[in-house]
PDB file as gemmi writes it, atoms N, CA and C in Angstrom:
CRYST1    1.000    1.000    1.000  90.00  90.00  90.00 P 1                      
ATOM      1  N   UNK A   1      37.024 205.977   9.513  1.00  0.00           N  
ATOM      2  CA  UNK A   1      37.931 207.103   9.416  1.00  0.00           C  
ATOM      3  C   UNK A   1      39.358 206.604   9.615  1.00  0.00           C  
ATOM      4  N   UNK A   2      40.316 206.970   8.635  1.00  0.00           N  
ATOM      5  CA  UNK A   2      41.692 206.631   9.265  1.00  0.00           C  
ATOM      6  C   UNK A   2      42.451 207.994   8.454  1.00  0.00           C  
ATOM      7  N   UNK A   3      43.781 207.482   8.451  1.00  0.00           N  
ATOM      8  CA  UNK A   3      44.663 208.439   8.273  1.00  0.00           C  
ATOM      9  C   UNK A   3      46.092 208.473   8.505  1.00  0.00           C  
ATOM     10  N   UNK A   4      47.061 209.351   8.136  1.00  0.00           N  
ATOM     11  CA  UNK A   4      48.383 209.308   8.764  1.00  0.00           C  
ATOM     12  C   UNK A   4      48.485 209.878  10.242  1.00  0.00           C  
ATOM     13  N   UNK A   5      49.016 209.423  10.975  1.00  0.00           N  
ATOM     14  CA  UNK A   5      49.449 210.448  12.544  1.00  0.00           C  
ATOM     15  C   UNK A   5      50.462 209.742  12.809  1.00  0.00           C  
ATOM     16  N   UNK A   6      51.527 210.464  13.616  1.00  0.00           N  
ATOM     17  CA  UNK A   6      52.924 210.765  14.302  1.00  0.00           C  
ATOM     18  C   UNK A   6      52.250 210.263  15.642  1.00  0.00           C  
ATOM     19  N   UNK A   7      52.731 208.976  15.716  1.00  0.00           N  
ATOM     20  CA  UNK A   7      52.578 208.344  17.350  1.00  0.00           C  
ATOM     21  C   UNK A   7      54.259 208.525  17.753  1.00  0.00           C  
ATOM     22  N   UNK A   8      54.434 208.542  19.123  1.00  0.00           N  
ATOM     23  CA  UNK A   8      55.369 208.569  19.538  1.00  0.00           C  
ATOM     24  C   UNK A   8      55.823 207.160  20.592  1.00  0.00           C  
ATOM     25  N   UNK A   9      57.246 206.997  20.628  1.00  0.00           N  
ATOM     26  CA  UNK A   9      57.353 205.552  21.405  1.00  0.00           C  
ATOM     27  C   UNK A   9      58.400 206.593  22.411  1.00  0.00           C  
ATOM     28  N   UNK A  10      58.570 205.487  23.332  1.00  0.00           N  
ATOM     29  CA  UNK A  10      59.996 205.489  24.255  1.00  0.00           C  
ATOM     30  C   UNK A  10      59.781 204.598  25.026  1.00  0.00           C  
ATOM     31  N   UNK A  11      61.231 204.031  25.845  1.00  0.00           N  
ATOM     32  CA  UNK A  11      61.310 202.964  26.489  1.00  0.00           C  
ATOM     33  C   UNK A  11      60.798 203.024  28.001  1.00  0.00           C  
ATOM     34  N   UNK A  12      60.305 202.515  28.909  1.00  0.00           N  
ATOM     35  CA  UNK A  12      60.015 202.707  29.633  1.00  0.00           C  
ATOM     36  C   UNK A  12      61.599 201.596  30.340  1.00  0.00           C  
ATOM     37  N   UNK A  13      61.577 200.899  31.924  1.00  0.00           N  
ATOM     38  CA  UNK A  13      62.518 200.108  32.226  1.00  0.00           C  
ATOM     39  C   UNK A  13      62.243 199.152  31.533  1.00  0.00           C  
ATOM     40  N   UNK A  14      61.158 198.226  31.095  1.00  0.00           N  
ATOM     41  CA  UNK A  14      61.342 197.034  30.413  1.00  0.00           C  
ATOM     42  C   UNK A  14      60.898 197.188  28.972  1.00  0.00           C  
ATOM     43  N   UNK A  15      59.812 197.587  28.636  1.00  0.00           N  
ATOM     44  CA  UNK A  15      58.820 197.650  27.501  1.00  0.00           C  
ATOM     45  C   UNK A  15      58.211 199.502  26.873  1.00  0.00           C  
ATOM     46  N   UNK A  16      58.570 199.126  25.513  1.00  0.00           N  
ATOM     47  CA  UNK A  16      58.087 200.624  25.161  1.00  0.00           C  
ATOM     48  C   UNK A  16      56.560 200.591  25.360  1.00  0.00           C  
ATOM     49  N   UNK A  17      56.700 202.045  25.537  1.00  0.00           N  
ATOM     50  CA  UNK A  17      55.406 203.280  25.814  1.00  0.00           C  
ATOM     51  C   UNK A  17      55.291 204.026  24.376  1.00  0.00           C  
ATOM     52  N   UNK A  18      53.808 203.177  23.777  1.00  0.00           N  
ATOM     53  CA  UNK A  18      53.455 204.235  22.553  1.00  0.00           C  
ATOM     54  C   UNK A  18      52.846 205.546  23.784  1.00  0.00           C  
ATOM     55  N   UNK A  19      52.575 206.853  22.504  1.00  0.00           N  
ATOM     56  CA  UNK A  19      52.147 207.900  23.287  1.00  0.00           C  
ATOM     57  C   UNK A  19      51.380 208.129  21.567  1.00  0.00           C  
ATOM     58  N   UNK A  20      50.194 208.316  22.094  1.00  0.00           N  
ATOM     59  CA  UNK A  20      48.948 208.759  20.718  1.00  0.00           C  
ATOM     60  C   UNK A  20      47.749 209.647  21.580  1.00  0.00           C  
ATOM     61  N   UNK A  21      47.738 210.984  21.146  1.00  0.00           N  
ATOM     62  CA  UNK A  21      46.845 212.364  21.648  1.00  0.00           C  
ATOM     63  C   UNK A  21      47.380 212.530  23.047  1.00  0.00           C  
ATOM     64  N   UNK A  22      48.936 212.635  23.810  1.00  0.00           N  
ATOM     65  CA  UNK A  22      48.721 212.254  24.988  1.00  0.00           C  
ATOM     66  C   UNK A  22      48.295 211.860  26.275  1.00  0.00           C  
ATOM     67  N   UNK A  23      47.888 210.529  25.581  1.00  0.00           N  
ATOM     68  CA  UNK A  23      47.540 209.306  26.194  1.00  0.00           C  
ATOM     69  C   UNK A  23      48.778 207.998  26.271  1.00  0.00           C  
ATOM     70  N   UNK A  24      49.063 207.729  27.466  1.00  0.00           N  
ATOM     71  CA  UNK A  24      50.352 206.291  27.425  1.00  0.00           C  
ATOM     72  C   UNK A  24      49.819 205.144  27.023  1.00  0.00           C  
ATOM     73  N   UNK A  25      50.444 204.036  26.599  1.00  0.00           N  
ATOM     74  CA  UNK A  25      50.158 203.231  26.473  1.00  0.00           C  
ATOM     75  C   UNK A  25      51.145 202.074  26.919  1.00  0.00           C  
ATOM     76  N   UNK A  26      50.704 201.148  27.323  1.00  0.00           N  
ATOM     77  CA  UNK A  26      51.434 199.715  27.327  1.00  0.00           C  
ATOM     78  C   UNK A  26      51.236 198.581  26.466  1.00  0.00           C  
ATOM     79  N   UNK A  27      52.542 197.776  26.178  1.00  0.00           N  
ATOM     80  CA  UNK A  27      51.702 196.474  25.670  1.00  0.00           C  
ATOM     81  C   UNK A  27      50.965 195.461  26.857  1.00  0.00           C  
ATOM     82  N   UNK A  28      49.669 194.866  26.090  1.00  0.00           N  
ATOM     83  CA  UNK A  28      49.174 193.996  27.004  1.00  0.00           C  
ATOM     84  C   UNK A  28      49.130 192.744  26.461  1.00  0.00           C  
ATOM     85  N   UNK A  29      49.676 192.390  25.116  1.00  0.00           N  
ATOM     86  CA  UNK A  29      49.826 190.981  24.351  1.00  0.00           C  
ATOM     87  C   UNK A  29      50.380 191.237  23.148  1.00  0.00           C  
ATOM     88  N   UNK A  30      51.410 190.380  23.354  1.00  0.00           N  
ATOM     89  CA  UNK A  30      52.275 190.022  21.388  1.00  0.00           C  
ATOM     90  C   UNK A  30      50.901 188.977  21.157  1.00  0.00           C  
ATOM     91  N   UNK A  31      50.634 188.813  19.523  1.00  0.00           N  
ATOM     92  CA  UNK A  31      50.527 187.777  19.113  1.00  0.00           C  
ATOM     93  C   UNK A  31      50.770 187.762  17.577  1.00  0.00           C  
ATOM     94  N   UNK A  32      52.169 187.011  17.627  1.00  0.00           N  
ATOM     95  CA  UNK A  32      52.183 187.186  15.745  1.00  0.00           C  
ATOM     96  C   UNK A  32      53.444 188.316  15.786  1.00  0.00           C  
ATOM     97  N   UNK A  33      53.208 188.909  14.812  1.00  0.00           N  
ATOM     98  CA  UNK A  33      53.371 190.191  14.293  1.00  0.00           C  
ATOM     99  C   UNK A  33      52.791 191.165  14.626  1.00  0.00           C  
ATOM    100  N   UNK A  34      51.820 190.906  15.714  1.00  0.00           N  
ATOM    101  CA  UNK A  34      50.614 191.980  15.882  1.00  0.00           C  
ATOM    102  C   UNK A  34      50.588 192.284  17.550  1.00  0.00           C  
ATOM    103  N   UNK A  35      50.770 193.658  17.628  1.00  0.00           N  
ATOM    104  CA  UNK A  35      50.730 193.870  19.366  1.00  0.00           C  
ATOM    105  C   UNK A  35      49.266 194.644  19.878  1.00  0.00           C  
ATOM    106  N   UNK A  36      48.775 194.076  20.932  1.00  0.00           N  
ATOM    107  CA  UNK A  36      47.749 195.010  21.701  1.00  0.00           C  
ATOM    108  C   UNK A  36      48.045 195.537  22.758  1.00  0.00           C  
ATOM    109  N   UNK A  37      47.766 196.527  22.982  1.00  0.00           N  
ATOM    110  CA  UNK A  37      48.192 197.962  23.704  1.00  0.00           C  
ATOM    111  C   UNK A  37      47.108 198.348  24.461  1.00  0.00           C  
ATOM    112  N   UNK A  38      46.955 198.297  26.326  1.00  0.00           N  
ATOM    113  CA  UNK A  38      46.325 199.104  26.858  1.00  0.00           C  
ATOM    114  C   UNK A  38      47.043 200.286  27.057  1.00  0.00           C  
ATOM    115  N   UNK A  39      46.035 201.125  28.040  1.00  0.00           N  
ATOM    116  CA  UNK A  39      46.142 202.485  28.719  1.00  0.00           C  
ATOM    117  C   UNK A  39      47.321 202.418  29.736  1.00  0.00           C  
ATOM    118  N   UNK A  40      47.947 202.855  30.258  1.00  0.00           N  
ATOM    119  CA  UNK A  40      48.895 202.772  30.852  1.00  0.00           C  
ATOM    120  C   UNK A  40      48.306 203.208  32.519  1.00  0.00           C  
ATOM    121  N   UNK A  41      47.257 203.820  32.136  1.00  0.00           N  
ATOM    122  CA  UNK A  41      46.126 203.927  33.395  1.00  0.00           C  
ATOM    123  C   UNK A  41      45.127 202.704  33.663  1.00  0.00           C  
ATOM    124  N   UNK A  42      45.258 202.216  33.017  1.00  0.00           N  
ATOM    125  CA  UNK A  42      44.434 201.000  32.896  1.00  0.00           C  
ATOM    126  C   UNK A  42      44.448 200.160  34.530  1.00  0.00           C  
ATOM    127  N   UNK A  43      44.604 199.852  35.192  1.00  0.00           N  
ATOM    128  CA  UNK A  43      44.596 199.377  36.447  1.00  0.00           C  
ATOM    129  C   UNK A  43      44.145 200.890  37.445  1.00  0.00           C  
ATOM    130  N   UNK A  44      44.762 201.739  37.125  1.00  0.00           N  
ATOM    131  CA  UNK A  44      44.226 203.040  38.332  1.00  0.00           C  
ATOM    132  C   UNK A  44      43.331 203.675  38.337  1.00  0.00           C  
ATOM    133  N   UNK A  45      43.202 203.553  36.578  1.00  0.00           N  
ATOM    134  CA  UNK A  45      41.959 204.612  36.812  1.00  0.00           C  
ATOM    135  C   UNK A  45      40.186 203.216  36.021  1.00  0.00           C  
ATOM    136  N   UNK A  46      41.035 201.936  35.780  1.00  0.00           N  
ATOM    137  CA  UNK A  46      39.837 200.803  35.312  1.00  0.00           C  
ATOM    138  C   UNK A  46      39.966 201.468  33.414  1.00  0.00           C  
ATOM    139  N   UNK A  47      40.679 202.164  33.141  1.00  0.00           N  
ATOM    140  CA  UNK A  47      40.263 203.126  31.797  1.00  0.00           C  
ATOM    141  C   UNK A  47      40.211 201.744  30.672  1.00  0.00           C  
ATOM    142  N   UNK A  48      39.782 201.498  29.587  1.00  0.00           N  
ATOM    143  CA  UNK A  48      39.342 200.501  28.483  1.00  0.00           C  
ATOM    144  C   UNK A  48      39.761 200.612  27.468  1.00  0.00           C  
ATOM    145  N   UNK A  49      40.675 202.344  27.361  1.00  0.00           N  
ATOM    146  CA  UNK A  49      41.183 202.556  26.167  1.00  0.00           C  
ATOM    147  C   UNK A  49      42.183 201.332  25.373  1.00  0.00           C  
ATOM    148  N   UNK A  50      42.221 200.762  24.155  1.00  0.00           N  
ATOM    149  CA  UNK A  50      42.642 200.030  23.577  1.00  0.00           C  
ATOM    150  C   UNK A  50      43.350 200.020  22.206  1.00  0.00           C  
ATOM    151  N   UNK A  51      44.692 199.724  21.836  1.00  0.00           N  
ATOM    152  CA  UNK A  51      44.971 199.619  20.327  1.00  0.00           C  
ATOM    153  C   UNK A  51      45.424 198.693  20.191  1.00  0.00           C  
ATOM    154  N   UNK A  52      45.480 198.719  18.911  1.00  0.00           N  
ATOM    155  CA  UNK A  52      46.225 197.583  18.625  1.00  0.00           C  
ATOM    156  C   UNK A  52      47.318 197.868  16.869  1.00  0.00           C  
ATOM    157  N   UNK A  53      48.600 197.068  16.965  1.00  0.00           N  
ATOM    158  CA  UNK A  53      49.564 197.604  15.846  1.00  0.00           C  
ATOM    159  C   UNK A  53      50.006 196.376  15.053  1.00  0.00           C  
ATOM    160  N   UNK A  54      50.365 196.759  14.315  1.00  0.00           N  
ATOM    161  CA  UNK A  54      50.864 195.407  12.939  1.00  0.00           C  
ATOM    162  C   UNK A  54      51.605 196.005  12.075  1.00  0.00           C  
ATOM    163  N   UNK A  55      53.012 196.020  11.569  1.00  0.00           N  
ATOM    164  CA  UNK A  55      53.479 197.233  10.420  1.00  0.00           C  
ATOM    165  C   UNK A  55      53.525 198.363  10.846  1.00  0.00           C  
ATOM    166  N   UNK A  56      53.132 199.280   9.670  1.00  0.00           N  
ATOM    167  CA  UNK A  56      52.513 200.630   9.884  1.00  0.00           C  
ATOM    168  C   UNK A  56      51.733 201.106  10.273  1.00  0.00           C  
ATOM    169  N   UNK A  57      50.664 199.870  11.152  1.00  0.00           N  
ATOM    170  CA  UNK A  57      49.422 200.114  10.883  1.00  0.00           C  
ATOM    171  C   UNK A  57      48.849 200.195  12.030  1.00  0.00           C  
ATOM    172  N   UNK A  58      48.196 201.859  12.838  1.00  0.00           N  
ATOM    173  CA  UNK A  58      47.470 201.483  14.733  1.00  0.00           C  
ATOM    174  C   UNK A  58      45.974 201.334  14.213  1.00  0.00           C  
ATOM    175  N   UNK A  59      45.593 200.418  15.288  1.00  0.00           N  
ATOM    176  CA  UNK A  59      43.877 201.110  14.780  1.00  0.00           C  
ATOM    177  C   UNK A  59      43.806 201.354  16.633  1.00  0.00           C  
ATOM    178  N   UNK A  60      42.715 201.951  16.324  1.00  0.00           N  
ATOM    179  CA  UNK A  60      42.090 202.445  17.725  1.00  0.00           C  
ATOM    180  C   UNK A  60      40.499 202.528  17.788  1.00  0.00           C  
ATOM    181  N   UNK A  61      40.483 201.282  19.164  1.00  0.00           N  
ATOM    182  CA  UNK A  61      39.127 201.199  19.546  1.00  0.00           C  
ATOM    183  C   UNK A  61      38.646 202.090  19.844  1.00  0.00           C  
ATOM    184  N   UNK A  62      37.385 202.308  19.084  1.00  0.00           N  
ATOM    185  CA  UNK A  62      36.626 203.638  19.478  1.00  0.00           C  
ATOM    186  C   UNK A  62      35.298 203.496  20.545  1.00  0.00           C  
ATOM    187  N   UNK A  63      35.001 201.866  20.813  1.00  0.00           N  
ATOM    188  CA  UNK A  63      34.054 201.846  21.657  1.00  0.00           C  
ATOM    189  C   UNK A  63      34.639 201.717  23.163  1.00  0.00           C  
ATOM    190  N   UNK A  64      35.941 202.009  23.495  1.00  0.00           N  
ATOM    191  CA  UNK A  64      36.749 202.006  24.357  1.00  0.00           C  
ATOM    192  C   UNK A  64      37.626 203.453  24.489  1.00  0.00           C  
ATOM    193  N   UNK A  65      36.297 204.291  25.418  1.00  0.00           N  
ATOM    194  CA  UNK A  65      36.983 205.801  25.499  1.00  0.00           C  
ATOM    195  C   UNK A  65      37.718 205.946  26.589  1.00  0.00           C  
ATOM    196  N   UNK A  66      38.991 206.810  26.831  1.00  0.00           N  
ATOM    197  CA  UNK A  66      39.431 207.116  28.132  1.00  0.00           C  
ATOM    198  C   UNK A  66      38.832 207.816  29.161  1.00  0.00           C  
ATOM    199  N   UNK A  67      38.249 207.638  30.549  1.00  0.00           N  
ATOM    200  CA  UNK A  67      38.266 207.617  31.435  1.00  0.00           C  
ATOM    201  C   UNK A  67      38.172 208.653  32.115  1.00  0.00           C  
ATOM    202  N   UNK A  68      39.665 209.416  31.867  1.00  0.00           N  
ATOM    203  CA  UNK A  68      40.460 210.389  32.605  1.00  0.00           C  
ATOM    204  C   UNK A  68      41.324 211.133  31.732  1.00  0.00           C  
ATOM    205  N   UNK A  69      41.758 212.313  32.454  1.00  0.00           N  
ATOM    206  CA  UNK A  69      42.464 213.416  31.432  1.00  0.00           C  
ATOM    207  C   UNK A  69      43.849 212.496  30.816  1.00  0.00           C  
ATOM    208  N   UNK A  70      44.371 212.938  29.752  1.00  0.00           N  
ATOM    209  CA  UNK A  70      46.121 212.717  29.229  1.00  0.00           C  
ATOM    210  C   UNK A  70      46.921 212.973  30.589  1.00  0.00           C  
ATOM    211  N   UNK A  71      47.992 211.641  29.973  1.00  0.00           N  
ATOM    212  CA  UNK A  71      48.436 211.294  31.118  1.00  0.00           C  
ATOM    213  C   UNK A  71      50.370 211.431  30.741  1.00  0.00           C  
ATOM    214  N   UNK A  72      50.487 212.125  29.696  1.00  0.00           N  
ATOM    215  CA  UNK A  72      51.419 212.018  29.400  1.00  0.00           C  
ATOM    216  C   UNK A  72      52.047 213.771  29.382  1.00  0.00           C  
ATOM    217  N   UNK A  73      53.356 213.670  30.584  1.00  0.00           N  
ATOM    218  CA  UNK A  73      53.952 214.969  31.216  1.00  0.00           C  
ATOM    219  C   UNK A  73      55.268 214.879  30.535  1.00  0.00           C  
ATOM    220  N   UNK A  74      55.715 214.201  29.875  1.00  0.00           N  
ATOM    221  CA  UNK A  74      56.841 214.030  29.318  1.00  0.00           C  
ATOM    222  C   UNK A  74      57.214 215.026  28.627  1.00  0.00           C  
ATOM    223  N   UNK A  75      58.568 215.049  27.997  1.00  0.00           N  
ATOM    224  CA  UNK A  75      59.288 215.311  26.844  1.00  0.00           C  
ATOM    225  C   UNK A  75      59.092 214.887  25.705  1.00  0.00           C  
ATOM    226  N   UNK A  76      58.534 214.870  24.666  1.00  0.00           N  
ATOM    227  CA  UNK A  76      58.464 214.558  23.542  1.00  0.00           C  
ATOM    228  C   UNK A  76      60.222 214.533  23.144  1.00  0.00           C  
ATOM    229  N   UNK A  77      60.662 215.190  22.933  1.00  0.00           N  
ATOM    230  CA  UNK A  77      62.316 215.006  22.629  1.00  0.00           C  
ATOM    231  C   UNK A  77      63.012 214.411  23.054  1.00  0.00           C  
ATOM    232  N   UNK A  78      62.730 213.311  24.001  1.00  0.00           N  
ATOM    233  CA  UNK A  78      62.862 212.113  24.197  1.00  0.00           C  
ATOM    234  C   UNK A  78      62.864 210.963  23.406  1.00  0.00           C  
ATOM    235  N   UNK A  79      61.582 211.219  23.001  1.00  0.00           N  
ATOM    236  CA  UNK A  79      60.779 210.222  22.419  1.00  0.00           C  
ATOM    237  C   UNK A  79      60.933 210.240  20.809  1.00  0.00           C  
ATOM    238  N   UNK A  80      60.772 208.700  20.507  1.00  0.00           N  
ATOM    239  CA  UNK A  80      60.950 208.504  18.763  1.00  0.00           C  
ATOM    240  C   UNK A  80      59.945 208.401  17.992  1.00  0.00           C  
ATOM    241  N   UNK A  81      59.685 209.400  17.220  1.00  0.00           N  
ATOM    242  CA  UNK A  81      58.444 209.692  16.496  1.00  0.00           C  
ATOM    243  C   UNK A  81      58.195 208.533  15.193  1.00  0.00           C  
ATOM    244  N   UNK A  82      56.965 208.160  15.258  1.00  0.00           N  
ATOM    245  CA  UNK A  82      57.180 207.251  13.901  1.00  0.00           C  
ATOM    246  C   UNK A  82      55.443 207.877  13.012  1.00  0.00           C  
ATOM    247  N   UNK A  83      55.463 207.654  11.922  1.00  0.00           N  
ATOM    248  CA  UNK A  83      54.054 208.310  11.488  1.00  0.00           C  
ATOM    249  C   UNK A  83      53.575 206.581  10.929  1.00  0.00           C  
ATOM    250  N   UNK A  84      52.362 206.530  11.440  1.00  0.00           N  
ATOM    251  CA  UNK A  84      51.759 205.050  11.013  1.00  0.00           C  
ATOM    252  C   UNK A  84      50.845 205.345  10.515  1.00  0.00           C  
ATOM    253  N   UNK A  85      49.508 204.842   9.734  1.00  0.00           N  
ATOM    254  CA  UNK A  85      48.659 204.807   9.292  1.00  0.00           C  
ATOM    255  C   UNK A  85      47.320 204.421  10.295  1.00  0.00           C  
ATOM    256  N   UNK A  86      46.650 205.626  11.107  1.00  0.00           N  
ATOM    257  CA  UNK A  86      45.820 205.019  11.792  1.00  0.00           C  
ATOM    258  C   UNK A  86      44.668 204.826  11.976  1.00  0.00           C  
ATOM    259  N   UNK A  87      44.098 203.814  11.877  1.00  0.00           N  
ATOM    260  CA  UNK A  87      42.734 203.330  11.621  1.00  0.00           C  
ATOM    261  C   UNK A  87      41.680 203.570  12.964  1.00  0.00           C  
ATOM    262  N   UNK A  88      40.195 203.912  12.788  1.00  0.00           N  
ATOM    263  CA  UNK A  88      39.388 203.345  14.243  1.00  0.00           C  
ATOM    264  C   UNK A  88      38.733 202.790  13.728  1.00  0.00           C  
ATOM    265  N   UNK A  89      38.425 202.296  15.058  1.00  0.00           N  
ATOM    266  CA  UNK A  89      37.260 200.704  14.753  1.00  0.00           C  
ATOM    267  C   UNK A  89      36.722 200.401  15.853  1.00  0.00           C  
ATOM    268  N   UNK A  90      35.445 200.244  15.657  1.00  0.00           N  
ATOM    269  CA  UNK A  90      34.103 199.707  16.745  1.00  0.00           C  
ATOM    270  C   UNK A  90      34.834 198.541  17.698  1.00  0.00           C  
ATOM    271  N   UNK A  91      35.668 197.607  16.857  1.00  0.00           N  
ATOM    272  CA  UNK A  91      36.044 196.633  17.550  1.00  0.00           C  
ATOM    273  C   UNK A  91      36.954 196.000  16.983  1.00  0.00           C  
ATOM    274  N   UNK A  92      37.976 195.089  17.927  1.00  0.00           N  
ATOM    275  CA  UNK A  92      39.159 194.580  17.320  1.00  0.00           C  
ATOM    276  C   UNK A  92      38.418 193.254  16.879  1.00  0.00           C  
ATOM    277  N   UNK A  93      39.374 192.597  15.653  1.00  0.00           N  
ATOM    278  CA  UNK A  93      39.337 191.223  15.418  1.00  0.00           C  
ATOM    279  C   UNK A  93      39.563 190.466  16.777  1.00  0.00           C  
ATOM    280  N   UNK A  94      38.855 189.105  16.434  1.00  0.00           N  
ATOM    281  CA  UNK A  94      39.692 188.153  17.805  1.00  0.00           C  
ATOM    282  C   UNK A  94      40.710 187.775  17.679  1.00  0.00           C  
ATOM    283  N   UNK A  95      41.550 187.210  18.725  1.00  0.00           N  
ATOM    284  CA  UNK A  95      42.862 187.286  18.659  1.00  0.00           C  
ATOM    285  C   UNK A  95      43.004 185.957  17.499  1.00  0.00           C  
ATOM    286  N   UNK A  96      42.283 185.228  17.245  1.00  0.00           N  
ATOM    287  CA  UNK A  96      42.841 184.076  16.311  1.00  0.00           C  
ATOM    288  C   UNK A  96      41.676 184.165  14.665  1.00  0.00           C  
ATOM    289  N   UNK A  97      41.637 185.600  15.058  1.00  0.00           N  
ATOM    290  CA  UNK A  97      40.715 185.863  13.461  1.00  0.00           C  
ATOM    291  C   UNK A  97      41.160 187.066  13.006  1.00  0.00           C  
ATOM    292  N   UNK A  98      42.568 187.440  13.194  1.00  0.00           N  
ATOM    293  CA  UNK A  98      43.461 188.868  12.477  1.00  0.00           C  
ATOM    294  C   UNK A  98      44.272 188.129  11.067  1.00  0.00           C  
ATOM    295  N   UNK A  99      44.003 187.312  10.593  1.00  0.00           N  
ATOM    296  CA  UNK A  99      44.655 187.001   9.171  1.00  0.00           C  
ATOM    297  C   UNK A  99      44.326 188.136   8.152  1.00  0.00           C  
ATOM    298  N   UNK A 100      43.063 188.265   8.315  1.00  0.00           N  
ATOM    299  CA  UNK A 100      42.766 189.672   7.316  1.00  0.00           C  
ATOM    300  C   UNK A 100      43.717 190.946   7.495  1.00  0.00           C  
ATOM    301  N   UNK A 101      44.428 190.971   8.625  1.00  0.00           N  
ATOM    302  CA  UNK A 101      44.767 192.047   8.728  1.00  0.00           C  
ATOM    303  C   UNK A 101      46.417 192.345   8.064  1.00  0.00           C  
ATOM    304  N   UNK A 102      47.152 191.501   7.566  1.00  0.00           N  
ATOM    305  CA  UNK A 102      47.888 190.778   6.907  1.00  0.00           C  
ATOM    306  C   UNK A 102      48.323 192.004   5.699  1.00  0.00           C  
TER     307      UNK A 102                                                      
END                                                                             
């Protein structure tokens, strides 16, 4: 299943915060051109939720559900809307086998 959706970013003090179904996110690794993104709960609440971005393009692990309710109290009018193309998937490539994703 994929599709278009309106993820939202903003800066946090060092590193942007995607926001997708409000849920936060952090980055947890550049590699390339290509970023992976935990939960921003991820240490408090153990949550597994996972994406990952390249281009236009999020996919979202689907064998990695959240945990705990949306965690995001914010302002959207804050925040900079971008519409990406977003994919799910059972599972990410490994980190040194994303050439396909190109």
């Amino acid at each position: 299943m994929s599709g278009s959706s309106i993820v939202y970013f903003y800066h946090s003090r060092k590193y942007p915060i995607l926001i997708l179904n409000n849920y936060e996110y952090k980055i947890e690794t550049r590699k390339a051109d290509k970023s992976f993104w935990c939960c921003k709960a991820k240490d408090r609440y153990r949550c597994k939720a996972r994406l990952l971005s390249w281009g236009k393009t999020l996919s979202v692990k689907t064998s990695a559900n959240h945990n705990h309710p949306p965690d995001f109290n914010g302002s959207f009018e804050k925040c900079t809307p971008q519409l990406l193309n977003v994919e799910y998937l059972e599972t990410f490539p490994k980190y040194r086998d994303t050439s396909h994703l190109n």
